[in-house]
Backbone as a chain_set.jsonl record, in Angstrom:
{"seq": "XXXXXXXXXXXXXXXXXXXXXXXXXXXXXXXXXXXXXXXXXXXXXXXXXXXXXXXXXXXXXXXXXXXXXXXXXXXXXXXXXXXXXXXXXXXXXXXXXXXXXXXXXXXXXXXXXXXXXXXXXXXXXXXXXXXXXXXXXXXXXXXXXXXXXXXXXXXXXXXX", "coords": {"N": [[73.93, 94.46, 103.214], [76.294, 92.86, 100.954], [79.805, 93.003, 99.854], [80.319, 93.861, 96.889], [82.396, 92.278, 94.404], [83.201, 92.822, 91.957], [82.145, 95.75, 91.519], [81.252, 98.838, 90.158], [83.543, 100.774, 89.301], [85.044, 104.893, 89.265], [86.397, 105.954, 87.298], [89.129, 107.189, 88.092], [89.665, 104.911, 89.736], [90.191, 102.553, 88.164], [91.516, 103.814, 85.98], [94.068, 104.174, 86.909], [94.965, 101.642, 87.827], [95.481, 100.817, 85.634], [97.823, 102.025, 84.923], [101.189, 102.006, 83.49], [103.682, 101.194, 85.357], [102.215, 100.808, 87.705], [100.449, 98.628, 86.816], [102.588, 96.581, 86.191], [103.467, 96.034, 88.499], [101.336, 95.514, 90.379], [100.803, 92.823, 89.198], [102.86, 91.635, 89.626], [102.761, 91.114, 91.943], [100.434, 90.095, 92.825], [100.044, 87.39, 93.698], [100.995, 86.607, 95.689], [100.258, 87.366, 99.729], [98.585, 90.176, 99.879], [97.083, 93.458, 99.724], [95.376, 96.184, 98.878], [96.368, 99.303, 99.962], [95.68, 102.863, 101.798], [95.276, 105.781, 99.234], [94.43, 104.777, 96.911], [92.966, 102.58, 97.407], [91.24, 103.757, 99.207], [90.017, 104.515, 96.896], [88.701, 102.837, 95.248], [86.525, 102.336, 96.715], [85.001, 104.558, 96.974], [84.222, 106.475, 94.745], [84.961, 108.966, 94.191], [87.321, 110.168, 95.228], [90.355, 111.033, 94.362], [93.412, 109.306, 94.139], [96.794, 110.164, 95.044], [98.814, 110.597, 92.737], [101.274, 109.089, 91.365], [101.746, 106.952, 93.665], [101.678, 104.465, 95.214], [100.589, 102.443, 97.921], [100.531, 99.541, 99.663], [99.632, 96.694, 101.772], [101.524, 93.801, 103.035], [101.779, 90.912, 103.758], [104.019, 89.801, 106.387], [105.747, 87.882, 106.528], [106.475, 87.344, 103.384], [107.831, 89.163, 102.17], [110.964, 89.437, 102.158], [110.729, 87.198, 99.852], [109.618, 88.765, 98.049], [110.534, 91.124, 97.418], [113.098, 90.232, 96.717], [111.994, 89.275, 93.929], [111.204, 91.899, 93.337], [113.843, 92.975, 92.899], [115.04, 91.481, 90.547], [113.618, 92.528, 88.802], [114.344, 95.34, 88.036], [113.119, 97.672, 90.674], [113.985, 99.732, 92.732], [115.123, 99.637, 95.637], [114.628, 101.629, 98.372], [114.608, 101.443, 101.347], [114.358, 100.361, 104.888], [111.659, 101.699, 106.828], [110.957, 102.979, 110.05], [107.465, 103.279, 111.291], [104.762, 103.801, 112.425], [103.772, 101.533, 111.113], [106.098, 99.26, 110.034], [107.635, 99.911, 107.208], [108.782, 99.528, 103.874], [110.18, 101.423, 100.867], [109.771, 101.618, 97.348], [110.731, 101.94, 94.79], [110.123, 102.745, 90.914], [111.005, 104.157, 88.248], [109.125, 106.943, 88.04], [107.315, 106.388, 90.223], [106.393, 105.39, 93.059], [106.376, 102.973, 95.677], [104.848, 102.366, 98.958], [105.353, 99.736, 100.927], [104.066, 98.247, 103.54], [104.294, 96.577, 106.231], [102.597, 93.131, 107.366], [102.659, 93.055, 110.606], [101.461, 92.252, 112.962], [99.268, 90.095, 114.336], [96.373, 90.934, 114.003], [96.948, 92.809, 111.954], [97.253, 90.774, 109.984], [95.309, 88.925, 109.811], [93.5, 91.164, 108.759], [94.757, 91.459, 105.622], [93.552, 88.937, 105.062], [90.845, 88.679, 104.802], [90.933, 90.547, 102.953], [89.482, 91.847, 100.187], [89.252, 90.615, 96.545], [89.64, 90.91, 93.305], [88.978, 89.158, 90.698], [89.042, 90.262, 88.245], [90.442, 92.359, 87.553], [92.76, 91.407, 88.581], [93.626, 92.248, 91.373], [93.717, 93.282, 94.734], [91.859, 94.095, 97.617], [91.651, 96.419, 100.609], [88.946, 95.735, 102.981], [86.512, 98.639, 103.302], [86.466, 98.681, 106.083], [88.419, 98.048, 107.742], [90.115, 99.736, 106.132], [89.431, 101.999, 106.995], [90.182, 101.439, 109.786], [93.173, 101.45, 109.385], [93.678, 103.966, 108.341], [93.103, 105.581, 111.016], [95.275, 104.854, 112.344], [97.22, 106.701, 110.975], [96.04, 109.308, 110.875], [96.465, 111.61, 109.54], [95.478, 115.005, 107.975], [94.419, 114.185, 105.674], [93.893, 112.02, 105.908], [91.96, 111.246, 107.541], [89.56, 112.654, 106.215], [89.176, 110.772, 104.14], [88.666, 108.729, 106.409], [86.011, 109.649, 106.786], [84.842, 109.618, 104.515], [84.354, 106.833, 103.836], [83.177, 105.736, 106.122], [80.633, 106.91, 105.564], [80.299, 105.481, 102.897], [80.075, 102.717, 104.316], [77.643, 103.741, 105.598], [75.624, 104.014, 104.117], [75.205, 101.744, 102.741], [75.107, 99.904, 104.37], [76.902, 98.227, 105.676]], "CA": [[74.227, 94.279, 101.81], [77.124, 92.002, 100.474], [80.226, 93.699, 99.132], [79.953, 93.192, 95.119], [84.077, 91.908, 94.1], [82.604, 93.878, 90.676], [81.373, 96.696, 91.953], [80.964, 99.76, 89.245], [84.141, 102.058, 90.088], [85.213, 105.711, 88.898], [87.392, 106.26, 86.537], [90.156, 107.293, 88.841], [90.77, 103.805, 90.346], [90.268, 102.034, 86.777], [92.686, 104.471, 85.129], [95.323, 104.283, 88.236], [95.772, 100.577, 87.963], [95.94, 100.758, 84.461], [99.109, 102.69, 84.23], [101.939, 100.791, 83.358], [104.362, 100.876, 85.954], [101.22, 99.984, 88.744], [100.154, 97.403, 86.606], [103.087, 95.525, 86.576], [103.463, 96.133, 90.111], [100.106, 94.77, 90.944], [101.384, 91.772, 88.293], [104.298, 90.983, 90.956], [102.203, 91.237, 93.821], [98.885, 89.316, 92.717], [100.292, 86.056, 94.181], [101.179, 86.724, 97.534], [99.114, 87.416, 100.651], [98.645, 91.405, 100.15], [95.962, 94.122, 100.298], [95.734, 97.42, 98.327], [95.869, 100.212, 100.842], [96.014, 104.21, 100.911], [94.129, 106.511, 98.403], [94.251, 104.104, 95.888], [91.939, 101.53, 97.932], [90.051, 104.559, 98.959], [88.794, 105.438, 95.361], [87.614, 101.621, 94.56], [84.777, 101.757, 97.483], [84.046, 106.227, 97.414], [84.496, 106.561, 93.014], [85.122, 110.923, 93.95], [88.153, 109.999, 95.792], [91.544, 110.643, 93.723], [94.277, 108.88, 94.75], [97.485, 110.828, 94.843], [99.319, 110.216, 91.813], [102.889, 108.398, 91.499], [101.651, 106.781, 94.392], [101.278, 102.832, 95.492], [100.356, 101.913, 98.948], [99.642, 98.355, 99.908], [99.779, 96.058, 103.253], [101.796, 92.727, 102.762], [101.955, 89.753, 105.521], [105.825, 90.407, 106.482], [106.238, 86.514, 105.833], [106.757, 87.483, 102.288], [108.659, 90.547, 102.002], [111.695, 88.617, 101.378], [110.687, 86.812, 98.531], [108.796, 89.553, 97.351], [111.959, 91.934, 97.719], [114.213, 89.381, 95.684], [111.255, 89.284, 92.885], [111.044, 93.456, 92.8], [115.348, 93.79, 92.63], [115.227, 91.163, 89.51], [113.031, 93.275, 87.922], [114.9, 96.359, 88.429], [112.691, 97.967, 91.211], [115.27, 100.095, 93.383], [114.4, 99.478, 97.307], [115.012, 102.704, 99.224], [115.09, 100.939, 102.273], [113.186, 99.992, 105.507], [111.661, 102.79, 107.584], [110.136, 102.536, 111.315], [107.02, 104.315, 112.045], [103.55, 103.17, 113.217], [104.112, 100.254, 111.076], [107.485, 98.942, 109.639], [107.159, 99.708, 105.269], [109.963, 99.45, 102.399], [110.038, 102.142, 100.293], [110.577, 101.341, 96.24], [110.598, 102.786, 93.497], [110.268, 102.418, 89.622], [110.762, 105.49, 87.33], [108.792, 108.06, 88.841], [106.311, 105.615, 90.851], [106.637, 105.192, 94.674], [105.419, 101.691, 95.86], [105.309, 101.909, 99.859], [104.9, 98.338, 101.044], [103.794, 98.343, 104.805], [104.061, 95.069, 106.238], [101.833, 93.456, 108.458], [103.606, 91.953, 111.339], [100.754, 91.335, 114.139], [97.823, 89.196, 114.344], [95.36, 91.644, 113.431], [97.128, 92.563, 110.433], [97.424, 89.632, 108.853], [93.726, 89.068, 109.831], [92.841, 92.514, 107.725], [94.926, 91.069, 104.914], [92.852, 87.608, 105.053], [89.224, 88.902, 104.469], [90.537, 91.393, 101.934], [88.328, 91.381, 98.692], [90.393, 89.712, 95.962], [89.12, 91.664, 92.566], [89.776, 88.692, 89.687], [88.683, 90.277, 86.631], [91.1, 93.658, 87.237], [93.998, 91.37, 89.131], [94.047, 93.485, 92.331], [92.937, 93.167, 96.219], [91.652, 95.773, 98.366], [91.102, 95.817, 101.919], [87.746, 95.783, 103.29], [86.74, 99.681, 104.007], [86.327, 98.807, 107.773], [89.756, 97.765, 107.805], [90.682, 100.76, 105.733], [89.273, 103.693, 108.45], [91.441, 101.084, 111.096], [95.038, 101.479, 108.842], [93.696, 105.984, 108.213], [93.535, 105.803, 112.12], [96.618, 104.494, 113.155], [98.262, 107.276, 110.422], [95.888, 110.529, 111.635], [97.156, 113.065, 108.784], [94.56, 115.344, 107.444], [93.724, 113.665, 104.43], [93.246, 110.021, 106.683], [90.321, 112.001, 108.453], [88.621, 112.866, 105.407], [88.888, 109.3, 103.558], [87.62, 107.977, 106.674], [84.768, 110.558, 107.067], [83.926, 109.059, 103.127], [84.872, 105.667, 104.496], [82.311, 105.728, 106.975], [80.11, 107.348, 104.955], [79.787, 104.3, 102.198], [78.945, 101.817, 105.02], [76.268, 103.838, 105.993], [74.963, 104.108, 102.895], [75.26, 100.403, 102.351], [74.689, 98.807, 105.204], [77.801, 96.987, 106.111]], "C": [[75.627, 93.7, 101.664], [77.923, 93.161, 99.715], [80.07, 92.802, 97.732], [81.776, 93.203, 94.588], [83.889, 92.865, 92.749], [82.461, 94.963, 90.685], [81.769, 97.642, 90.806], [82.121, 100.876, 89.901], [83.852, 103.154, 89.309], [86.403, 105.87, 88.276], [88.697, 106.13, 87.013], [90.984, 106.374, 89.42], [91.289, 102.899, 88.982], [91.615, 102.729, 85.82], [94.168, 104.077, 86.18], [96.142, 102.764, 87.929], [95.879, 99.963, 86.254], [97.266, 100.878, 83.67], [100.34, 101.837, 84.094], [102.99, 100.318, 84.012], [103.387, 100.506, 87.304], [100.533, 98.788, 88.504], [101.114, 96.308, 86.496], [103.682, 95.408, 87.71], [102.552, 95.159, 91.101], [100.25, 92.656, 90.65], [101.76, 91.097, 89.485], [103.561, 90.168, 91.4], [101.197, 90.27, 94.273], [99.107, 88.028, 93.445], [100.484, 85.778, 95.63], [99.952, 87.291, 98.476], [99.318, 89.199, 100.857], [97.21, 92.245, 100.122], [96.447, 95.6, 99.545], [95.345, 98.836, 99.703], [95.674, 101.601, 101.054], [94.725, 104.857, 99.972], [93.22, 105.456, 97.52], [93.027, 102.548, 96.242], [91.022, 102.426, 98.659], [88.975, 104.894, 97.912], [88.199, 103.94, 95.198], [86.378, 101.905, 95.23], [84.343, 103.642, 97.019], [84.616, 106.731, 95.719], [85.347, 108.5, 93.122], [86.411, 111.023, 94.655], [89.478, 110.16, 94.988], [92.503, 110.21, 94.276], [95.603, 109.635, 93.827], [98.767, 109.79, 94.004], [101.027, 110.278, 91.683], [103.342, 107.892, 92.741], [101.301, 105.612, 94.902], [101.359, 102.626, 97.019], [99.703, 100.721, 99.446], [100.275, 98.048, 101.621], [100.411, 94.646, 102.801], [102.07, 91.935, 103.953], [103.843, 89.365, 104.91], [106.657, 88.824, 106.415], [106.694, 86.366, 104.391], [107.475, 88.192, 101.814], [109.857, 89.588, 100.997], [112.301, 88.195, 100.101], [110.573, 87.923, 97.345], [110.497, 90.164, 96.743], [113.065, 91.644, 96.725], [113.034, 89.292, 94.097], [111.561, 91.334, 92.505], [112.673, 93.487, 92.4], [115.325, 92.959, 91.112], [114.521, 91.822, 88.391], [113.192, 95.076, 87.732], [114.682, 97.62, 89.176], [114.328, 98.752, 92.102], [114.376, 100.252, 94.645], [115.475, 100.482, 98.358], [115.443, 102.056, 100.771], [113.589, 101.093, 103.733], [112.694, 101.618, 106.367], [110.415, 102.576, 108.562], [108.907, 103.565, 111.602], [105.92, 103.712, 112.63], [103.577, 101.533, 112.642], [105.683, 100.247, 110.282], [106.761, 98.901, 107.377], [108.495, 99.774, 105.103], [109.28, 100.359, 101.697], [110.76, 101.461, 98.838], [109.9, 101.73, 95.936], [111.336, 102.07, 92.218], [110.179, 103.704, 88.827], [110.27, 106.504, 88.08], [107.431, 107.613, 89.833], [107.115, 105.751, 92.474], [105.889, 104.36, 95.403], [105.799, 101.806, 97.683], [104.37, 100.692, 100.542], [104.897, 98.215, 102.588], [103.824, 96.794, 105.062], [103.346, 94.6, 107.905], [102.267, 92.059, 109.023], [102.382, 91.18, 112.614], [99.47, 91.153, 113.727], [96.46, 89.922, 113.294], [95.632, 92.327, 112.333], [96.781, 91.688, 109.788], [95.655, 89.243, 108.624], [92.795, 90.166, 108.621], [93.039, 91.91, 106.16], [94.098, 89.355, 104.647], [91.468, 87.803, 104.391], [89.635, 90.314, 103.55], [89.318, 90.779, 100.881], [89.338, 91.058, 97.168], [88.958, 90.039, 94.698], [89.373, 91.042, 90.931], [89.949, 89.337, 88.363], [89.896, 91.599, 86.815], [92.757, 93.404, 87.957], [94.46, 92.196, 90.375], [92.973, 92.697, 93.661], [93.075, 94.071, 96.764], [91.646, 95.279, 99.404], [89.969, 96.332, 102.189], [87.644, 97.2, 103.809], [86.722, 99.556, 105.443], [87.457, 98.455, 107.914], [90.52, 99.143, 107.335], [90.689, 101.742, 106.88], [89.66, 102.794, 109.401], [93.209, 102.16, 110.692], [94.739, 103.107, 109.032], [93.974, 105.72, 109.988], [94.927, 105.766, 112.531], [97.242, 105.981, 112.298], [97.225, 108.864, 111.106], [95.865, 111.586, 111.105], [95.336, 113.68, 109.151], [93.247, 114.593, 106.498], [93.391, 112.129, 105.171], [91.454, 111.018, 107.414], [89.535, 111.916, 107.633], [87.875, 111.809, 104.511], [88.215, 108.665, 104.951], [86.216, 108.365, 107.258], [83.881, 109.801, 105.262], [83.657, 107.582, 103.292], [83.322, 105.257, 104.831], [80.435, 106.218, 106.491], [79.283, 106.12, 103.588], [79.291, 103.73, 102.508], [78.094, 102.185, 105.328], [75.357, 103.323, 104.837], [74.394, 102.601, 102.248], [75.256, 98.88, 103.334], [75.498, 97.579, 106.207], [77.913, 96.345, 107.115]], "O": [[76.335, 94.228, 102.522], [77.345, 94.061, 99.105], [79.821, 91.611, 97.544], [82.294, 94.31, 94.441], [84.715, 93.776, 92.694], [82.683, 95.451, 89.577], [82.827, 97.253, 90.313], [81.808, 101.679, 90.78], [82.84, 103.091, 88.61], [87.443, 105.905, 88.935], [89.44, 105.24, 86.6], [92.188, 106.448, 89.664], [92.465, 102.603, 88.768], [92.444, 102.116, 85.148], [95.224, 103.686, 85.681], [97.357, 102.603, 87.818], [96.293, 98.864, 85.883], [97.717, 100.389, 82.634], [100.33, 100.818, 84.784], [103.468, 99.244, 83.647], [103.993, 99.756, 88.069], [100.089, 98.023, 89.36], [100.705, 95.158, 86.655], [104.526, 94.52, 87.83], [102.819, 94.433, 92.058], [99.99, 91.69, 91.367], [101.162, 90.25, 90.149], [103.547, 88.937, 91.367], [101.004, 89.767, 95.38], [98.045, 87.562, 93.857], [100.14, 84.882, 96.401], [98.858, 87.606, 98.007], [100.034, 89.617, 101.767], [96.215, 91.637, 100.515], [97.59, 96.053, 99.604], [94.238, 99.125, 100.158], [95.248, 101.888, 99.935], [93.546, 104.508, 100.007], [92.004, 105.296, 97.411], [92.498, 101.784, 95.434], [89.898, 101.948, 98.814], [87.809, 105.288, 97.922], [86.988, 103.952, 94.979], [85.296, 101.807, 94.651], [83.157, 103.809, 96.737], [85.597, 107.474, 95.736], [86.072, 109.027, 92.278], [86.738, 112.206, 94.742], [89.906, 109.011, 94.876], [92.653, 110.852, 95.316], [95.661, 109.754, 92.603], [99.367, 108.781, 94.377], [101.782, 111.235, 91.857], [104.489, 108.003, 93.174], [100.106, 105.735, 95.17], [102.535, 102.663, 97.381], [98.492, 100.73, 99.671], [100.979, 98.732, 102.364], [99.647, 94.158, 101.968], [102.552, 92.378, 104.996], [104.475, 88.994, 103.921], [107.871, 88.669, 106.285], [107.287, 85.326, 104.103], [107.917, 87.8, 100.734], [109.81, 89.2, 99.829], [113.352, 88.409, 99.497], [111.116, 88.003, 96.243], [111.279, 89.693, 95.917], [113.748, 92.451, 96.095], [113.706, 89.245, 93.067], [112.071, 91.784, 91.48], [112.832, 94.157, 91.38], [115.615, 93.758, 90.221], [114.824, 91.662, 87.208], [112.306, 95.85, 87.37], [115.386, 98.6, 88.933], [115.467, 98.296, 92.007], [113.274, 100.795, 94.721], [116.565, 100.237, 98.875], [116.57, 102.238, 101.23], [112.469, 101.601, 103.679], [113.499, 102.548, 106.408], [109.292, 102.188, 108.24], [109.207, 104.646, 112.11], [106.239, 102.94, 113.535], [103.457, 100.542, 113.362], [106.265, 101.302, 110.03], [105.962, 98.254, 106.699], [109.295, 100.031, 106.003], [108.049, 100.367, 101.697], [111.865, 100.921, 98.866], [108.756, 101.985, 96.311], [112.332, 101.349, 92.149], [109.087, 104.272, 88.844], [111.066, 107.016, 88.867], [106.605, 108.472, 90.145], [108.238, 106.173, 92.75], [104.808, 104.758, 95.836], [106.925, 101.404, 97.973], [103.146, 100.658, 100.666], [106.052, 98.033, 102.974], [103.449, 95.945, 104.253], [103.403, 95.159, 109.0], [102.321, 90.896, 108.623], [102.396, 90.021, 113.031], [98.759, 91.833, 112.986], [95.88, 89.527, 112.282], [94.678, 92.56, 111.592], [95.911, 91.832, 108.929], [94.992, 89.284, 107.588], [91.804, 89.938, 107.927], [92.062, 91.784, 105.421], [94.507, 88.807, 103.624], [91.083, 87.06, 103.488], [88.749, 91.157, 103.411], [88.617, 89.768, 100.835], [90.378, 91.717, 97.184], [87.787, 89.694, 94.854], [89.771, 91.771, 90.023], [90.81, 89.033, 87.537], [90.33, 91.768, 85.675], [93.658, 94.238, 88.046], [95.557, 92.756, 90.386], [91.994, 91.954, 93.606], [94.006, 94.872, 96.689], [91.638, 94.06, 99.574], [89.763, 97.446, 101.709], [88.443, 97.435, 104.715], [87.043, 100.59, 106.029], [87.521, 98.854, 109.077], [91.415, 99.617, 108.034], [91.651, 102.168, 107.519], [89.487, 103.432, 110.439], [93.918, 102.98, 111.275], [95.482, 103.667, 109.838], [95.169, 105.661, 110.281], [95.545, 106.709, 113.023], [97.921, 106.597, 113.119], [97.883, 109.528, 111.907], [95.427, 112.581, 111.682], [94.45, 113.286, 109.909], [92.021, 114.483, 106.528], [92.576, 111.319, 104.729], [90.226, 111.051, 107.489], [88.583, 111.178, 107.889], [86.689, 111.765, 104.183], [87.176, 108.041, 104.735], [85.487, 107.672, 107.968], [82.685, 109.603, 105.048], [82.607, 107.166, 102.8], [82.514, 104.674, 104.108], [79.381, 105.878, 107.03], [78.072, 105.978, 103.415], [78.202, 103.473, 101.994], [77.241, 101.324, 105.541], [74.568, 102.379, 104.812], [73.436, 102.424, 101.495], [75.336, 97.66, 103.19], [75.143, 96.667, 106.953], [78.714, 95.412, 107.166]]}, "num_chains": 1, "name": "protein.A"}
C-alpha cells in the first residue's frame, strides 16, 4: 500500500502543529531540506501517540544549519548551543518551546531526509516511519522502544 501525503491524522498531531510558536517554526523550516522527527512525527503515522508537549524535534541536512541558524537569530529564536551525542543537534528555543534540530551529517542521513513525505496542504515533512524506528534506535530510551513497537506495528498493518 502507498503512503497517502493526506492521510486522516489524530487530533494530537493536527493540534501540535497548529500552535503558534511550531507553526512558525515549521514556516522557517518549510524551505530547506528537513524532516519532522521525534514524537511529533510519531503521532502523524500511529493518531494514539501524544507527542510530548513544548517539544520540536526535526532532522536537517547539516549543509543548511548555517543559514538556517542566521534565519532563527533574526527572528529572535535564542540558540542554546551545539551538543555532541549520537548525532550532533542545536538546541533553540522560543518562549517556552524547545526546537532540537539534529543534523544529518552522513550519507544515510541525508538519504532519510530525501524520501521524506513532504505534507503540502499542512506545510510540514515527516520522515518515512521506517526511517523513524532507524533515528528511535540509534536513541534506545524507553519511550523510543515503544514508538517503535507502534512504528512497526503500522507497517504491518499496512503493508509497507
Amino acid at each position: 500500500m502507498k503512503l497517502q501525503e493526506d492521510r486522516s491524522t489524530h487530533s494530537y498531531f493536527d493540534e501540535c502543529i497548529q500552535i503558534n510558536q511550531v507553526r512558525e517554526f515549521l514556516n522557517l523550516i518549510f524551505e530547506y531540506n528537513y524532516a519532522l522527527v521525534g514524537g511529533l512525527a510519531v503521532s502523524f503515522w500511529v493518531p494514539e501517540r501524544k507527542p510530548t508537549p513544548g517539544e520540536l524535534d526535526i532532522l536537517l541536512d547539516e549543509d543548511h544549519i548555517n543559514d538556517f541558524i542566521f534565519v532563527l537569530e533574526s527572528q529572535n529564536y535564542t540558540i542554546e548551543g551545539w551538543r555532541g551525542i549520537d548525532l550532533t543537534n542545536v538546541v533553540v528555543r522560543k518562549e517556552k518551546f524547545r526546537f532540537d534540530i539534529l543534523l544529518a551529517q552522513d550519507d544515510w542521513l541525508k538519504e532519510m531526509l530525501y524520501f521524506s513525505i513532504k505534507i503540502k496542504a499542512k506545510k510540514v515533512k515527516v520522515l518515512h516511519p521506517k526511517w523513524l524506528i532507524k533515528m528511535k534506535l540509534l536513541a534506545m530510551r524507553e519511550k523510543d522502544l515503544k514508538d517503535i513497537e507502534m512504528l512497526e506495528d503500522f507497517l504491518k498493518k499496512r503493508e509497507l
